[in-house]
C-alpha positions as CSV (number, residue, x, y, z in Angstrom):
1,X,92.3,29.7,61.3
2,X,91.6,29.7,65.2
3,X,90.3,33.0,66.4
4,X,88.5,33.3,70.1
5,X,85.4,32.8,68.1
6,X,86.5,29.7,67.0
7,X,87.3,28.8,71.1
8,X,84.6,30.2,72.1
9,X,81.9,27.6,70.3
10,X,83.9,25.0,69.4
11,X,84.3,25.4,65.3
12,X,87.1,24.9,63.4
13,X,86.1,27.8,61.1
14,X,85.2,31.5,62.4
15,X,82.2,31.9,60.5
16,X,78.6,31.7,61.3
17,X,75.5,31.3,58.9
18,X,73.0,34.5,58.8
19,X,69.6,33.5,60.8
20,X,67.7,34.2,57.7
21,X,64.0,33.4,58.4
22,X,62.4,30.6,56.3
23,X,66.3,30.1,54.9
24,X,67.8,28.8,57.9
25,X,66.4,25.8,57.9
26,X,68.0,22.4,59.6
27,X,69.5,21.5,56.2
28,X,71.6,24.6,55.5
29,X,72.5,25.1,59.5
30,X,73.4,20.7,59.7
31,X,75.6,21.5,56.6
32,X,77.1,24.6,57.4
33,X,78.2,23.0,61.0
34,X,79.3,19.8,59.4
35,X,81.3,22.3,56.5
36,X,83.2,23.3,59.8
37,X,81.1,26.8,60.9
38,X,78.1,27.6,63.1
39,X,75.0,27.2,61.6
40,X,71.8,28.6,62.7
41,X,68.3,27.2,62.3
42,X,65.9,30.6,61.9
43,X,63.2,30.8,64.3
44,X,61.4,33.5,62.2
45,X,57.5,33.7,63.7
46,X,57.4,29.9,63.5
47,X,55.5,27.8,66.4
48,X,57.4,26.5,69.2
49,X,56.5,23.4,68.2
50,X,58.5,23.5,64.5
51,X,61.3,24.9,66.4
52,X,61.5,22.1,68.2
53,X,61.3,19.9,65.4
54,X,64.2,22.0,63.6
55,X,66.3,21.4,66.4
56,X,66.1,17.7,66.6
57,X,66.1,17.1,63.0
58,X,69.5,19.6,62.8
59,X,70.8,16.9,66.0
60,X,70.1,14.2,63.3
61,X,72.1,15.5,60.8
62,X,75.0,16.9,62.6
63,X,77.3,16.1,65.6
64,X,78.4,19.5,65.5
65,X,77.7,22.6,67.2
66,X,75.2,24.8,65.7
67,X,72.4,27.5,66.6
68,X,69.0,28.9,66.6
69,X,68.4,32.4,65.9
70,X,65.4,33.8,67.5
71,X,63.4,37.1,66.8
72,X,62.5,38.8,69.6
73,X,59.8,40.7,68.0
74,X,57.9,37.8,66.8
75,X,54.7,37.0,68.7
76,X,55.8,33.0,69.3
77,X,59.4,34.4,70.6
78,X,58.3,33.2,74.6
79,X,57.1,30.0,74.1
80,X,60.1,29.5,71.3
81,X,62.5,30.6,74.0
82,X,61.6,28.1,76.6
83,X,62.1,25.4,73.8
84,X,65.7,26.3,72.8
85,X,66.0,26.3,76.7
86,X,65.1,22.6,76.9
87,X,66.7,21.4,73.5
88,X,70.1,23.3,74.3
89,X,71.7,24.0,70.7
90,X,75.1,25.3,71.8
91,X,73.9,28.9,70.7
92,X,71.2,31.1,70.3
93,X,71.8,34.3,68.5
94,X,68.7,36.7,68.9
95,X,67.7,40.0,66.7
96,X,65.1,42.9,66.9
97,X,65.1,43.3,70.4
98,X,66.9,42.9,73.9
99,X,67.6,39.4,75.0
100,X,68.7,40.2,78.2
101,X,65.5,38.9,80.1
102,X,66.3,35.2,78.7
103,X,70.2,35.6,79.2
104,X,70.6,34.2,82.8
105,X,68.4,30.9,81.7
106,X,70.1,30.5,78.8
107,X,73.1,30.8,80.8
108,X,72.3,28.4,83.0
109,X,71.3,25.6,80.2
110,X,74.9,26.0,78.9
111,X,74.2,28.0,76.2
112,X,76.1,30.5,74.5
113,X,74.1,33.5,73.5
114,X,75.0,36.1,70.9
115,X,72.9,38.7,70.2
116,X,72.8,41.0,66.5
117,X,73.5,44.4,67.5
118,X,73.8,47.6,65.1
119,X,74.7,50.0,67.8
120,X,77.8,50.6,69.6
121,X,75.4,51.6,72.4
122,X,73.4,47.9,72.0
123,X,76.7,46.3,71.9
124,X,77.9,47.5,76.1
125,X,75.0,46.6,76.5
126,X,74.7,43.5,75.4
127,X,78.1,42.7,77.4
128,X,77.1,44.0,80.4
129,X,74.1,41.4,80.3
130,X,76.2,38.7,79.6
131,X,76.8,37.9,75.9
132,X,79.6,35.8,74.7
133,X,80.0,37.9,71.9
134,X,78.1,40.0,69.6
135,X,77.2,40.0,65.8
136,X,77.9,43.1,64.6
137,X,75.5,44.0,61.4
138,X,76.3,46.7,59.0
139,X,73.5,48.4,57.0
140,X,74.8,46.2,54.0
141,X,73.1,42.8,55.4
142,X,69.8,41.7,53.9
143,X,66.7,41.2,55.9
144,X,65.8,43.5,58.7
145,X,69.0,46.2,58.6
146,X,70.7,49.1,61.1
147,X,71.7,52.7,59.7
148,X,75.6,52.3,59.7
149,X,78.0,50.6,57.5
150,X,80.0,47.4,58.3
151,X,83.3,49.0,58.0
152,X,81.8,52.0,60.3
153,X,80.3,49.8,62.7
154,X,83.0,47.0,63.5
155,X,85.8,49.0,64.7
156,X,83.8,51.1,67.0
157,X,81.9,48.1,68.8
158,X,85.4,46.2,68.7
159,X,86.7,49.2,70.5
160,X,83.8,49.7,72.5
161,X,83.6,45.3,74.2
162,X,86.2,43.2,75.2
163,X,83.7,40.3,73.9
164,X,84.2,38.4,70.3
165,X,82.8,40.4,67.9
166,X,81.4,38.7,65.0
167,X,81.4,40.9,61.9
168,X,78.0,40.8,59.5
169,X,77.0,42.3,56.5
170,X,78.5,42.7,53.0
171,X,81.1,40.2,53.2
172,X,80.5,38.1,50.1
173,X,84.2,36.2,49.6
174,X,87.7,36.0,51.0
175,X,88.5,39.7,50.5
176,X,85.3,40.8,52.8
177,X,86.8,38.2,55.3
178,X,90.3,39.9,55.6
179,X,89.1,43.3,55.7
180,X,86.5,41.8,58.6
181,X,89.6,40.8,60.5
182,X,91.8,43.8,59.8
183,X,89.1,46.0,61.7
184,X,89.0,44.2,65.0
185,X,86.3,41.1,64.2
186,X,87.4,37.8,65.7
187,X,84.4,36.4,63.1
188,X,82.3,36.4,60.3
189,X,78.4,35.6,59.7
190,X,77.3,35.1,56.1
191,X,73.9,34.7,55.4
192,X,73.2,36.0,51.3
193,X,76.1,33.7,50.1
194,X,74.7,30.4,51.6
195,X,71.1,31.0,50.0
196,X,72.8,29.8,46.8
197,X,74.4,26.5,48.4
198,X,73.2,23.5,47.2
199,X,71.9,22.4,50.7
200,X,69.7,25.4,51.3
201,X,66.1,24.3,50.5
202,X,64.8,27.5,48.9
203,X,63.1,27.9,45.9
204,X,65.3,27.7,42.4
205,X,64.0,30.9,41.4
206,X,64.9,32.7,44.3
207,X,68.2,31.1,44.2
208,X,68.5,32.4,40.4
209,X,67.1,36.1,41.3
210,X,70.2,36.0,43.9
211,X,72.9,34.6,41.0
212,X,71.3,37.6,38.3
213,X,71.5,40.1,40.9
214,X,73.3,43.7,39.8
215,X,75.2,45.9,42.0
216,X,72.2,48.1,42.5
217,X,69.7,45.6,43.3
218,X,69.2,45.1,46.6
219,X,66.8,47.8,47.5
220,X,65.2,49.2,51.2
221,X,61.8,49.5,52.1
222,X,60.2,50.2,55.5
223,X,62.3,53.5,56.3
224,X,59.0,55.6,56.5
225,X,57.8,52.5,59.5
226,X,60.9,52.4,61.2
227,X,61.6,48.6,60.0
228,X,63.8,48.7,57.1
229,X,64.5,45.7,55.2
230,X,67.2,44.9,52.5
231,X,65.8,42.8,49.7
232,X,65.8,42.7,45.6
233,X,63.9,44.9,44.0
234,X,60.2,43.7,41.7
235,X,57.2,44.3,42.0
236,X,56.9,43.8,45.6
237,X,59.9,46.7,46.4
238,X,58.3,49.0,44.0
239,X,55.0,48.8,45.8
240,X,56.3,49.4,49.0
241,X,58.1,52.6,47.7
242,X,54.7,53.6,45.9
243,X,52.8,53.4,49.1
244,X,55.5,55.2,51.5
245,X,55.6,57.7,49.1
246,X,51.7,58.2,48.9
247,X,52.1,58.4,53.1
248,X,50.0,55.1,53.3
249,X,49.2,54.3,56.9
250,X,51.3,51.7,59.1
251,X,48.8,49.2,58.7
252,X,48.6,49.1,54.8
253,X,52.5,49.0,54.3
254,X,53.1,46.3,57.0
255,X,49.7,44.0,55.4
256,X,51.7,44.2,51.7
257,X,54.4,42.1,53.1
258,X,52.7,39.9,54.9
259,X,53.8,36.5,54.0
260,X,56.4,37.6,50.9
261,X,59.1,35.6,52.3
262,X,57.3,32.7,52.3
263,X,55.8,33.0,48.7
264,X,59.9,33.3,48.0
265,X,61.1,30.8,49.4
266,X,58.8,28.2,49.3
267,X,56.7,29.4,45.9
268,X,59.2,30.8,43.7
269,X,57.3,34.1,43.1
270,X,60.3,36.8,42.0
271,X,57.4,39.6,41.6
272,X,55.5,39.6,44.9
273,X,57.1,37.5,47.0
274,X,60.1,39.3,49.5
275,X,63.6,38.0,48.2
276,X,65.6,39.1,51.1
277,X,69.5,39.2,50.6
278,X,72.0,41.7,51.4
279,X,73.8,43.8,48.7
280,X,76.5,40.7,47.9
281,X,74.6,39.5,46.1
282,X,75.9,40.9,42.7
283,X,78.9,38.9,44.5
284,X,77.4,35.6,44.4
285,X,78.1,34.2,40.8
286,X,77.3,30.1,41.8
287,X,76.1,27.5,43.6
288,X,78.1,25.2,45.9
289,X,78.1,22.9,48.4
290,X,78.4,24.7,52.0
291,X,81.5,23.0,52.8
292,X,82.9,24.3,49.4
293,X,81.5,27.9,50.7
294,X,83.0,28.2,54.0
295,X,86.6,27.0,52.6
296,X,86.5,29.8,50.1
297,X,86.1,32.6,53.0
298,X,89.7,31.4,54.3
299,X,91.9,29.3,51.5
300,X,93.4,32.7,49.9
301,X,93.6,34.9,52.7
302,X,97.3,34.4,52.6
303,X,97.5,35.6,49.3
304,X,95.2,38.6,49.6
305,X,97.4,40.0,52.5
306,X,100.3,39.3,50.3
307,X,98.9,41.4,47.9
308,X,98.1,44.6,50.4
309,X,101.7,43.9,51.2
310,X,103.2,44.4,47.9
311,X,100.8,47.4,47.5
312,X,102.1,49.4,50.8
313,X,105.4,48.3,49.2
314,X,104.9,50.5,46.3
């Protein structure tokens, strides 16, 4: 399946792997580029330093094009900047804030930049700057999340740029992928489904919590501080509700998840520790390798549009 996407970085597969901080880790972005799609390594608030090291251990692993996603509201986000500047990964794609101060030295490394957007208004933007293209997240994605829907969102901003627009959130499978396509995207990112891929280096419990995950699960907290985030609900969600309804100050209800994805990913802990992933994740039923992953997103597209087909029929 070539798309301009596809042109664009060099993949043979129009999908790219969700930033997902602490997730996105050389392993899962090497094997999601070497499956045939862009994968990103996830900045997070990491040093410069481990970014660096991300990056040539991901060159290690992979001959392939892949990414680093960067957070612009993250203390370290300079210094990490001027790193991917002097590594040059083919991409960077950046979230929670405006790249467009880094754009022209990015540009002028040869790197492709891509920034999240939730806006139609972000995405012009965005292309008047200079992106390549834009990810377009719906309100369905995991992590930090926008206000409006995925199949609200794409076809406005695809309207709206003449730029690739990558479609993001809620796209779990094959079926998420055509209807991605039918409103405009020339892409997809994925970031829930490739938690539970064998290569991704998270903790087996989060993994689980991801596979047991009901329709209902994925929960947001933050509304009341203007930084939502998607994740599954414990004990962790439930606190942050408790204190946002109490009208606990700023300071408290940023301090209780301080550190939650980390005591996810790397300790296991389903109760207090932030297990961020969007709401596919009652989608995500198994483990496989990434390669196995990004086939599934394209191998019965045929078929599905087959079946819309015979359905108009009627």
């Amino acid at each position: 399946m070539n798309t301009r996407l596809c042109e664009l970085l060099g993949i043979e597969y129009p999908i790219i792997q969700g930033g997902m901080a602490w997730v996105a880790t050389a392993e899962l972005a090497a094997a999601v580029s070497n499956g045939g799609g862009l994968g990103l390594i996830a900045a997070g608030g990491a040093p410069a330093d481990v970014v660096r090291e991300q990056i040539r251990k991901c060159r290690e692993m992979t001959d392939k094009p892949f990414g680093v996603n960067v957070m612009l509201m993250s203390p370290t986000a300079e210094e990490v900047m001027q790193v991917v500047i002097e590594e040059k990964p083919a991409v960077v794609a950046t979230g929670a804030g405006n790249p467009g101060k880094y754009i022209s030295a990015l540009k002028e490394a040869g790197i492709k930049i891509l920034p999240v957007v939730a806006s139609v208004a972000m995405a012009k933007k965005m292309e008047k700057d200079g992106a390549d293209a834009v990810i377009a997240e719906g309100t369905e994605a995991g992590g930090h999340i926008g206000e409006i829907t995925t199949m609200c969102l794409i076809p406005q901003i695809v309207d709206a740029v003449s730029i690739p627009v990558v479609a993001a959130g809620g796209i779990a499978d094959a079926r998420g992928a055509v209807a991605a396509f039918a409103l405009g995207a020339d892409g997809i990112q994925v970031g829930t489904r490739f938690i539970c891929s064998e290569e991704c280096i998270a903790h087996e419990n989060y993994k689980n919590a991801v596979l047991k995950a009901k329709d209902r699960d994925a929960v947001v907290t933050g509304r009341t501080t203007g930084a939502p985030v998607r994740a599954l609900k414990n004990k962790l969600t439930r606190e942050y509700e408790r204190l946002e309804k109490a009208g606990a100050p700023f300071e408290e209800i940023e301090a209780l998840g301080v550190g939650g994805l980390r005591r996810a990913f790397q300790e296991g802990d389903i109760q207090m520790g932030s297990l961020m992933a969007g709401q596919s994740a009652a989608m995500v039923n198994k483990i496989e390798p990434c390669a196995d992953i990004i086939r599934s997103y394209f191998e019965n597209t045929e078929d599905i549009i087959s079946g819309i087909e015979k359905k108009l029929k009627k």
